[in-house]
N, C-alpha and C positions, 0 to 999 in steps of 0.2 A: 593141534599142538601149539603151545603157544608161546611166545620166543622169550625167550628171559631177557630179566632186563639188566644192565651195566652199571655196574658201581663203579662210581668216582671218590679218590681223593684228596680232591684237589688243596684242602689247606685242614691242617691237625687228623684226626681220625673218627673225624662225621662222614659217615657215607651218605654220597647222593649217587639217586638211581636217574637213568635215561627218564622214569617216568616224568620227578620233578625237574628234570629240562626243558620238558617240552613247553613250556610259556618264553621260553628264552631259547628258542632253537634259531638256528642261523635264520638270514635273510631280512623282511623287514618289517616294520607295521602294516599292516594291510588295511587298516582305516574301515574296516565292514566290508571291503570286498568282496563278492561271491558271485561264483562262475553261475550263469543262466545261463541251463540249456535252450529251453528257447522263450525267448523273452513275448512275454503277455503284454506290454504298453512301454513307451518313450517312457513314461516318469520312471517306473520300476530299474530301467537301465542305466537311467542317470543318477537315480539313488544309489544303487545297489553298485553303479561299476565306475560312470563317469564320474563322480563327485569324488569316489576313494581314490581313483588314480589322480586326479589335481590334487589331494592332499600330498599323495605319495610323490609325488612331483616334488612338492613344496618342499617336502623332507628329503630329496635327493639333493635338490637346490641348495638348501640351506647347509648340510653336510659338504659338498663342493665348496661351498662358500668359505666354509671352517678350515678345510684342505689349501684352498689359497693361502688362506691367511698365514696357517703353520707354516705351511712354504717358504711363503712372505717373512714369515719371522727368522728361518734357519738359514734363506738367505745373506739375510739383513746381517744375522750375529756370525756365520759364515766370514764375510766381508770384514766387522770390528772386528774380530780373530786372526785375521789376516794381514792388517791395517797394526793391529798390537802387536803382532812378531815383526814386522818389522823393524818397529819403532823399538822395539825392546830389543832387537837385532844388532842396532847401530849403536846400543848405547853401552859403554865397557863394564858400566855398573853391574850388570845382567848379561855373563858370561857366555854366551850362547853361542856365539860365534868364535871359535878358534883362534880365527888370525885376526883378533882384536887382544891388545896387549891384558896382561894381569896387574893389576892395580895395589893388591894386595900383598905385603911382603910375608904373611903365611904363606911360603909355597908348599912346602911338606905337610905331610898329615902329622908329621914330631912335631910342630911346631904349632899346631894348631892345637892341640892337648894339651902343651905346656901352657897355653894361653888359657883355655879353660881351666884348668888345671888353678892356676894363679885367679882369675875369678872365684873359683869356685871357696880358694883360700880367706882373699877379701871377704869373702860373702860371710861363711863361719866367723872370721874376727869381727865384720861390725855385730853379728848376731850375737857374742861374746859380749864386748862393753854394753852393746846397751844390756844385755842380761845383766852384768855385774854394777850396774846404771840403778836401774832398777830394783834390787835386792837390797842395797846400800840403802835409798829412797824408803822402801818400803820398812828397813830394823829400824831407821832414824824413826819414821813417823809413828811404827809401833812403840817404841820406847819415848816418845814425846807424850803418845797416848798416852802410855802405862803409868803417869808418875803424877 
């Protein structure tokens, strides 16, 4: 009897089955590895097992290597992150801290809507004159055209 195989899916609605996993199954390159039962000659063993494991080595190595590094990196920005709150801590500008005063004489949220509120007002009237700018502009130059 023979065992069915698992569908995946893992992104939209393509299934992948356990079959095509198996080139991408856990664990690691094996570099031509293969187990001898009993080995016929020195060369066959260092071909077949010692040569693959110094590779495999190589590639544990260099993985290690890559793990410091990230470390090394999360560290590092760990530390600037830490090093910025403070500094962003002590400064009133960047409110963070409580018992550092308010600067700002919005203290209400009424007061802060009345304010955009009043921007938002400016903003419409200059986009009014220069519209009414521009229309003016544009009859003049048409009727300069026209004649």
């Amino acid at each position: 009897m023979a065992a069915k195989a698992l569908i995946y899916y893992p992104y939209g609605n393509t299934p992948i089955t356990n079959d095509d996993l198996k080139p991408y199954q856990e664990g690691f390159d094996n570099h031509g590895y293969t187990q001898i039962a009993v080995p016929n000659s020195p060369g066959n063993v260092i071909v077949n097992q010692a040569q693959p494991l110094q590779k495999i080595a190589a590639d544990y190595s260099a993985s290690m290597n890559t793990m410091n590094q990230n470390y090394n990196n999360i560290a590092g920005n760990i530390a600037n992150y830490n090093t910025m709150k403070d500094i962003l801590d002590q400064n009133a500008k960047y409110d963070f801290n409580a018992s550092l005063p308010v600067l700002s004489e919005n203290n209400t949220m009424a007061d802060g809507l009345k304010q955009d509120t009043q921007t938002m007002a400016l903003g419409q009237n200059n986009f009014y004159i220069a519209g009414t700018i521009l229309s003016a502009t544009l009859l003049i130059t048409g009727i300069y055209l026209g004649m």
